[in-house]
The first five atom37 places (N, CA, C, CB, O) and aatype in JSON, in Angstrom:
{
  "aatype": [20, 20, 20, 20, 20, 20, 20, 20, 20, 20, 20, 20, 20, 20, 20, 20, 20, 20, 20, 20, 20, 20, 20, 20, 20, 20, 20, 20, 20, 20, 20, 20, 20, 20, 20, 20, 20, 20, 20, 20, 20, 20, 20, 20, 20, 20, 20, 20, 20, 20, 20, 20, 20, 20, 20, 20, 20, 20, 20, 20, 20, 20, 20, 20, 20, 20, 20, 20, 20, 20, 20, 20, 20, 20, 20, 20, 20, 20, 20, 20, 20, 20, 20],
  "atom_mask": [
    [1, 1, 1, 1, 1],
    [1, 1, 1, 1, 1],
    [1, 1, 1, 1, 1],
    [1, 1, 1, 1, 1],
    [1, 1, 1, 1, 1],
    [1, 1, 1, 1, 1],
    [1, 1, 1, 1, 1],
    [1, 1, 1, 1, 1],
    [1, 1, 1, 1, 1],
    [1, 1, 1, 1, 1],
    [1, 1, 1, 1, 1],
    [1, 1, 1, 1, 1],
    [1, 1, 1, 1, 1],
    [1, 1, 1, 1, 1],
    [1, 1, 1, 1, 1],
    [1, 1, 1, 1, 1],
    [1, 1, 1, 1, 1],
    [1, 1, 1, 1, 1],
    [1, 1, 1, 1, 1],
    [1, 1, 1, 1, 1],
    [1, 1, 1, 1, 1],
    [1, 1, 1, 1, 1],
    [1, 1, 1, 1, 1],
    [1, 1, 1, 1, 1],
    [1, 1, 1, 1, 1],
    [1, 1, 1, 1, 1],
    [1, 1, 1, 1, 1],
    [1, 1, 1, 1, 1],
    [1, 1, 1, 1, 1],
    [1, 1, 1, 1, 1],
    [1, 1, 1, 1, 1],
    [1, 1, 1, 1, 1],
    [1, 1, 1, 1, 1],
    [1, 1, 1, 1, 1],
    [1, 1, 1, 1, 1],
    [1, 1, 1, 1, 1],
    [1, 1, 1, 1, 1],
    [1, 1, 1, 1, 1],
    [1, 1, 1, 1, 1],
    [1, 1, 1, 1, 1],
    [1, 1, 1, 1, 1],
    [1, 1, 1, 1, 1],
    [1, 1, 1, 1, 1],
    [1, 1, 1, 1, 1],
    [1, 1, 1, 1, 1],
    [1, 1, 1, 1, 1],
    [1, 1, 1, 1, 1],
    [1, 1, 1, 1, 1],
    [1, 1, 1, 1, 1],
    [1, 1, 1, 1, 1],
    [1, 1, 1, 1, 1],
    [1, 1, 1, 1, 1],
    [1, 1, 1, 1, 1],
    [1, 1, 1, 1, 1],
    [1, 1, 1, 1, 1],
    [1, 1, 1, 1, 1],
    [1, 1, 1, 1, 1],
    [1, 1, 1, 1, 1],
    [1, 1, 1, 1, 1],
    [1, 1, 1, 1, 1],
    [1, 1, 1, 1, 1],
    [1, 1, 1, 1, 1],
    [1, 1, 1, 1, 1],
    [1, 1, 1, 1, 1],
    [1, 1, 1, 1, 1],
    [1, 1, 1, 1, 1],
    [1, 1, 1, 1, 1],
    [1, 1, 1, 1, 1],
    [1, 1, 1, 1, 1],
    [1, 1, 1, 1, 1],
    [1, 1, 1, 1, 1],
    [1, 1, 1, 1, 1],
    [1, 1, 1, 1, 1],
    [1, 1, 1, 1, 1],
    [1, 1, 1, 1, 1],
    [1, 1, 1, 1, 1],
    [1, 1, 1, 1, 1],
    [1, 1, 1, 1, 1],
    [1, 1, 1, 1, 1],
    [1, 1, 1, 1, 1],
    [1, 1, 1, 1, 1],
    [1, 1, 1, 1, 1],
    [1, 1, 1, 1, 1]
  ],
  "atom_positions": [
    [[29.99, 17.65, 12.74], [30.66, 18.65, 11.94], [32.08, 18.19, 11.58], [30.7, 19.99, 12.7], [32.99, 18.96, 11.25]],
    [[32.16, 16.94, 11.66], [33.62, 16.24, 11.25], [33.79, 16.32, 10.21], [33.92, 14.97, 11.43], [35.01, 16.33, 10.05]],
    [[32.99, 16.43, 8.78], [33.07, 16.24, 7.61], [33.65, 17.44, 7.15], [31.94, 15.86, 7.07], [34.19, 17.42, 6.04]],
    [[33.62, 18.99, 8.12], [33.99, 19.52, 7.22], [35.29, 19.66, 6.22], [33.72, 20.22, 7.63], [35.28, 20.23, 5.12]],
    [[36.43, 19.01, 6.84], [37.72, 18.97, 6.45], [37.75, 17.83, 5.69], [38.69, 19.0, 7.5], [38.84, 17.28, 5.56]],
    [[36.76, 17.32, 5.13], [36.67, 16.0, 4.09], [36.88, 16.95, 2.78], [34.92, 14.94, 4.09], [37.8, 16.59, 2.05]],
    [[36.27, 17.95, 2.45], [36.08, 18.35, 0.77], [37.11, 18.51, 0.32], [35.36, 19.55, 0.32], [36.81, 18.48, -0.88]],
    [[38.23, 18.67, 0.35], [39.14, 18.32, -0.81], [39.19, 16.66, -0.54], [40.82, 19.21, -0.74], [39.23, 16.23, -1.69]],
    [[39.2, 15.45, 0.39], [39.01, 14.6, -0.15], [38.19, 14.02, -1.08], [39.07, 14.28, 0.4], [38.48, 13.28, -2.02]],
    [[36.99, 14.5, -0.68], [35.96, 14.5, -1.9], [36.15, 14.94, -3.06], [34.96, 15.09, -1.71], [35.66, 14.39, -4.04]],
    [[36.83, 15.93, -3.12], [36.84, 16.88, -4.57], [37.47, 16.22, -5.59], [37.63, 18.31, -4.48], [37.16, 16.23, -6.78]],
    [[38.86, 15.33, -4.78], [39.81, 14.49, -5.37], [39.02, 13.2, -5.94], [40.93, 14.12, -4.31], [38.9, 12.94, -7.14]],
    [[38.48, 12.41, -4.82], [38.09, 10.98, -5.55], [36.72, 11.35, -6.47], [37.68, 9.58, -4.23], [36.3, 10.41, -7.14]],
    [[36.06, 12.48, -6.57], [35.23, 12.7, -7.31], [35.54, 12.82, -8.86], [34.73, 13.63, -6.8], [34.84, 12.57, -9.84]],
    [[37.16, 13.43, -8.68], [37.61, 13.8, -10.46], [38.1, 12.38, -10.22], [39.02, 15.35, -11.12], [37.65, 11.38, -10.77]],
    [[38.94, 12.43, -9.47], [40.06, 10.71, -9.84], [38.77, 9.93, -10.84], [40.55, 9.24, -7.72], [38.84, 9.58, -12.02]],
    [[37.89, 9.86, -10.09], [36.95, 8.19, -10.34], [36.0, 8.72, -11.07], [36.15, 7.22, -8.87], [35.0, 8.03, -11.22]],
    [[36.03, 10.11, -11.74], [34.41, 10.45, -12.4], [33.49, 10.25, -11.89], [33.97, 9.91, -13.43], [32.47, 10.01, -12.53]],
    [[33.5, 10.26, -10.65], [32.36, 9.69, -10.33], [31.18, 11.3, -9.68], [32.87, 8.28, -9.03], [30.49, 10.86, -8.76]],
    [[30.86, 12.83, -9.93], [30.48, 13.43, -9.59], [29.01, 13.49, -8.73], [30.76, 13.84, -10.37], [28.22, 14.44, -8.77]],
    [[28.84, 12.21, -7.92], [27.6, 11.93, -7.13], [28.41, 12.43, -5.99], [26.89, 10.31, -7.06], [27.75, 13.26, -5.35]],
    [[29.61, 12.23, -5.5], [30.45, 12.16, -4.77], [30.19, 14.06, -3.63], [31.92, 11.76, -5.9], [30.18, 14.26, -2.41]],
    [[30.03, 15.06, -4.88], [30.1, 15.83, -4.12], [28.39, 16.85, -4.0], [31.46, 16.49, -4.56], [28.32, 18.0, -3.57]],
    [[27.47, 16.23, -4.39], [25.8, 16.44, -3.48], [25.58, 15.8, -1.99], [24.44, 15.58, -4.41], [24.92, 16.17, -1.03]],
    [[26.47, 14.62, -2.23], [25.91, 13.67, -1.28], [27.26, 14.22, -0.78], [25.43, 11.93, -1.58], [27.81, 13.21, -1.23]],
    [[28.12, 14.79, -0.34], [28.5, 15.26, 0.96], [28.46, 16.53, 0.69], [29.77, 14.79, 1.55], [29.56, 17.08, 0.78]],
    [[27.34, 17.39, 0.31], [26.7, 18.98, 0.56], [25.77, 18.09, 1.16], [26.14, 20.28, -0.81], [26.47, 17.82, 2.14]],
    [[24.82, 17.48, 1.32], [23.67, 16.87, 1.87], [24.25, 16.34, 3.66], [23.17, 15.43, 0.66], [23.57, 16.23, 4.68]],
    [[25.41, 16.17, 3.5], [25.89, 15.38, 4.84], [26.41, 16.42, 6.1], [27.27, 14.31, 4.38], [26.4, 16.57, 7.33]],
    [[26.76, 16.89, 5.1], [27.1, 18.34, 5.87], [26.28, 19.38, 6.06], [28.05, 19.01, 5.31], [26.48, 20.16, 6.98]],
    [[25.27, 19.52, 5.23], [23.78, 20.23, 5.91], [23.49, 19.37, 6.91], [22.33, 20.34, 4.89], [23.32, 20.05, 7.92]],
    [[23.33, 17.96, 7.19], [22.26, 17.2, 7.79], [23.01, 17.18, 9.16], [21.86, 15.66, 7.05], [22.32, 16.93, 10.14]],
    [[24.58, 17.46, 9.37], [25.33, 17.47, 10.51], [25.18, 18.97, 11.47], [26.83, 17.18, 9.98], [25.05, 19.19, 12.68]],
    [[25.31, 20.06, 9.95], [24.92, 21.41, 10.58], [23.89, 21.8, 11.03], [25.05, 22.26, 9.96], [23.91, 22.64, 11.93]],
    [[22.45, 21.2, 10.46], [20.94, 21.1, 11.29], [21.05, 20.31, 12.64], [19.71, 20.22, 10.33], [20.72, 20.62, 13.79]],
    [[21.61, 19.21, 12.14], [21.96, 18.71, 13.7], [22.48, 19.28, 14.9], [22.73, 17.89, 13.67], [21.91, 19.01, 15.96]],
    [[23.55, 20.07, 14.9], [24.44, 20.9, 15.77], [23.58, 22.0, 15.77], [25.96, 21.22, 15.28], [23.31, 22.12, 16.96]],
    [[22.86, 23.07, 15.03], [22.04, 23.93, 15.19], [21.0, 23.04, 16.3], [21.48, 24.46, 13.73], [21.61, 23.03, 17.37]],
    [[20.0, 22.49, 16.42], [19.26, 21.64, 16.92], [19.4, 21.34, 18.08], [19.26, 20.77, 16.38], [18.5, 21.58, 18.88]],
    [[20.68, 20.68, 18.5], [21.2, 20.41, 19.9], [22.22, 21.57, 20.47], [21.98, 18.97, 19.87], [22.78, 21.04, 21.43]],
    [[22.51, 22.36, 20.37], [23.71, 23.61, 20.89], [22.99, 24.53, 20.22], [25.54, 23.56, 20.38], [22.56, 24.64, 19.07]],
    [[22.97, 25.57, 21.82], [22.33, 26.83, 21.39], [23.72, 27.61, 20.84], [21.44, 27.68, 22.75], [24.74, 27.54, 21.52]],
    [[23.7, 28.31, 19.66], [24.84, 28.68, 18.69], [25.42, 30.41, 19.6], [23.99, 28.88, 16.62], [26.49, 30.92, 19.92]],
    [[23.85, 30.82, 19.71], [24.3, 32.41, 20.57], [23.65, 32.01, 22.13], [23.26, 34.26, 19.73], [22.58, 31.48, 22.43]],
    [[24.49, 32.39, 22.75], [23.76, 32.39, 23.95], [24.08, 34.38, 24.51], [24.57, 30.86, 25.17], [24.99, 35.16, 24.24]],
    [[23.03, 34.5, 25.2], [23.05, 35.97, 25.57], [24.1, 36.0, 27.48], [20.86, 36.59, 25.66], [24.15, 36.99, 28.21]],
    [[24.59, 34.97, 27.72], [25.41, 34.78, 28.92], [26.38, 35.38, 29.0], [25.79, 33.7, 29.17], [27.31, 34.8, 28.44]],
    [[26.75, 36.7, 29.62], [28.65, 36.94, 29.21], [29.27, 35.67, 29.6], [29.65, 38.33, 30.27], [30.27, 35.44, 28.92]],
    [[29.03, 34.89, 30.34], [30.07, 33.81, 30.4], [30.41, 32.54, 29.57], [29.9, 33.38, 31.42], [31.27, 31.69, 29.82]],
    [[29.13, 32.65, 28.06], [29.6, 31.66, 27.2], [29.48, 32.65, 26.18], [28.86, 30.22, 27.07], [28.64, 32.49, 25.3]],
    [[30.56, 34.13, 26.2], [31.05, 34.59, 25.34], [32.2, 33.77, 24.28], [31.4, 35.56, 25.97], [32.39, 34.08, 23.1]],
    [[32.61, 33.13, 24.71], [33.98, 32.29, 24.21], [33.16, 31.28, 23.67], [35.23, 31.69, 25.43], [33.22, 31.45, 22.45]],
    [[32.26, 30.12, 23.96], [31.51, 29.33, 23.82], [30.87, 29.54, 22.78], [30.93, 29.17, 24.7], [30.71, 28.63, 21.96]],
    [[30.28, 30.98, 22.58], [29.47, 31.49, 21.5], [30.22, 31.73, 20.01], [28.9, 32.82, 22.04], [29.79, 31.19, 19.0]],
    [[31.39, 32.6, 20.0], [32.16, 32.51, 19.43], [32.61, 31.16, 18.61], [32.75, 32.98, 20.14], [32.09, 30.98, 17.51]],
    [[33.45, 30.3, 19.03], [33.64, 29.19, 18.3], [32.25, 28.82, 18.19], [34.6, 28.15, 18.87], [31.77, 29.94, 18.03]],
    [[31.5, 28.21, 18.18], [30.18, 27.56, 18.2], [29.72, 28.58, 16.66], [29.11, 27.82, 20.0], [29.07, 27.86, 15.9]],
    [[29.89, 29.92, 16.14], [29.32, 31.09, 15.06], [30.61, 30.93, 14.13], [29.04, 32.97, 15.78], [30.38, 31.08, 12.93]],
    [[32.43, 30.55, 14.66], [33.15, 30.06, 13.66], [32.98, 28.69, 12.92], [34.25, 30.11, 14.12], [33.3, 28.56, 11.74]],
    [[32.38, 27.53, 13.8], [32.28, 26.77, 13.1], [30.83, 26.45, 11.98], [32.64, 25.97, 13.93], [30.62, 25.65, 11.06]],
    [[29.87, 27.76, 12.76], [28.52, 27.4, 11.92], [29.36, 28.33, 10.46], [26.54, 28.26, 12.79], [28.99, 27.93, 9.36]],
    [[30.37, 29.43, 10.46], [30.66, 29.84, 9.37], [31.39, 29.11, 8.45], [31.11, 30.78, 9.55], [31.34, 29.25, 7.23]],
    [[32.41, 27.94, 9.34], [33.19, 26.76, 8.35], [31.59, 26.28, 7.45], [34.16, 25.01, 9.59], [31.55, 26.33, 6.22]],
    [[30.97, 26.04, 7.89], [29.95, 24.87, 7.55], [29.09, 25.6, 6.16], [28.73, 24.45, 9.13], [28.55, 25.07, 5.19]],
    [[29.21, 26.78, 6.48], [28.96, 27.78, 4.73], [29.73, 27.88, 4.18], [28.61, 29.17, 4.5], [29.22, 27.92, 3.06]],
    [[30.94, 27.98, 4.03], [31.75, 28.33, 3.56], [32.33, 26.93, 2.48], [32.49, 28.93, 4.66], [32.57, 26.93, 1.27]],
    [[32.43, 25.79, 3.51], [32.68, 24.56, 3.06], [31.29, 24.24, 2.09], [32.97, 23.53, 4.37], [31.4, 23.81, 0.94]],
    [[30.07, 24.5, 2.69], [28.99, 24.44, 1.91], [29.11, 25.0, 0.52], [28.01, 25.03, 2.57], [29.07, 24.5, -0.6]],
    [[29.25, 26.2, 0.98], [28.75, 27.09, -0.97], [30.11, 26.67, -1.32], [28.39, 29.47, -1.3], [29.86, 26.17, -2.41]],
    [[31.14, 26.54, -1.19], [32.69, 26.03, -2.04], [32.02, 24.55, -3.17], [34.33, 25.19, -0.37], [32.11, 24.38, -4.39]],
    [[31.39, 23.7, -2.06], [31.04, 22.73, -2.85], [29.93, 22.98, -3.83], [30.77, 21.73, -2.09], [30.02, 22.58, -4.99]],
    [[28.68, 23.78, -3.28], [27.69, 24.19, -4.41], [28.56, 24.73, -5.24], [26.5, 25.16, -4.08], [28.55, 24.08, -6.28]],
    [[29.41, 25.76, -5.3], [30.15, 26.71, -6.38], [30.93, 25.41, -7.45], [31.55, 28.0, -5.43], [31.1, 25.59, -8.65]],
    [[31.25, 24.37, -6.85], [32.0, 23.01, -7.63], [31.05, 22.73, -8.81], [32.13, 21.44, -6.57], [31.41, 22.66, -9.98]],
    [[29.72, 22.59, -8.33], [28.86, 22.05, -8.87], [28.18, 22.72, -9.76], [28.26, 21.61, -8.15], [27.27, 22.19, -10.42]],
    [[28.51, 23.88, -9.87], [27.93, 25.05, -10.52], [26.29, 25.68, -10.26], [28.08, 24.66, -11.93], [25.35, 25.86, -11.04]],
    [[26.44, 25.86, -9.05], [25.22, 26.07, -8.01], [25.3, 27.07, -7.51], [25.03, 25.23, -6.98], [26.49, 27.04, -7.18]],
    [[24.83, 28.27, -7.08], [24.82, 29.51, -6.32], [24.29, 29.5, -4.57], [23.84, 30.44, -7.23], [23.1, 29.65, -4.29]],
    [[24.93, 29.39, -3.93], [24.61, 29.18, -2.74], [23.56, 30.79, -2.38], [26.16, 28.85, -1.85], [23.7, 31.93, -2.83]],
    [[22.36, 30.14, -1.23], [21.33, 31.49, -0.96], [22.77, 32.4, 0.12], [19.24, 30.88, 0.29], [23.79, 32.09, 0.74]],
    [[21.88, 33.74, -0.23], [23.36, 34.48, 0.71], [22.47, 34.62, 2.04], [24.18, 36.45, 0.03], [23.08, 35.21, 2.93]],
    [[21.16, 34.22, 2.37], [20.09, 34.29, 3.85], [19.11, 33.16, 3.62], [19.05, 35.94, 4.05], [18.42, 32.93, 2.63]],
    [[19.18, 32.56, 4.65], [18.21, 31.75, 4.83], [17.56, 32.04, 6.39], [18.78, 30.31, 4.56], [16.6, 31.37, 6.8]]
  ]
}
């Protein structure tokens, strides 16, 4: 989930260089990191004691939409509001 603080780098060398491949292929990288982390870390746990645990673990699955549909919205794409 490192990438998420990449998209304004992306956003930049994508106009700088024309090059608009730049920002699918990191919506694709950043799904494939957020399936990953879904996958290995349970996101809710029902424990009061990984109340705190749970928490960040549901802020960062919300960075990872947020950063997501910003970039679909770039692209002129409508992000699903449920999956």
């Amino acid at each position: 989930m490192r990438r998420l603080n990449e998209l304004p780098d992306v956003i930049a060398r994508s106009a700088e260089m024309l090059e608009p491949h730049h920002m699918p292929h990191f919506a694709y990288e950043v799904a494939r990191e957020l399936q990953r982390f879904y996958e290995a870390c349970r996101v809710i746990s029902s424990e009061p004691a990984d109340a705190e645990l749970t928490k960040a673990r549901l802020l960062l699955v919300d960075a990872a939409r947020i950063v997501l549909e910003g970039t679909l919205n770039i692209m002129g794409m409508n992000a699903p509001e449920r999956m």
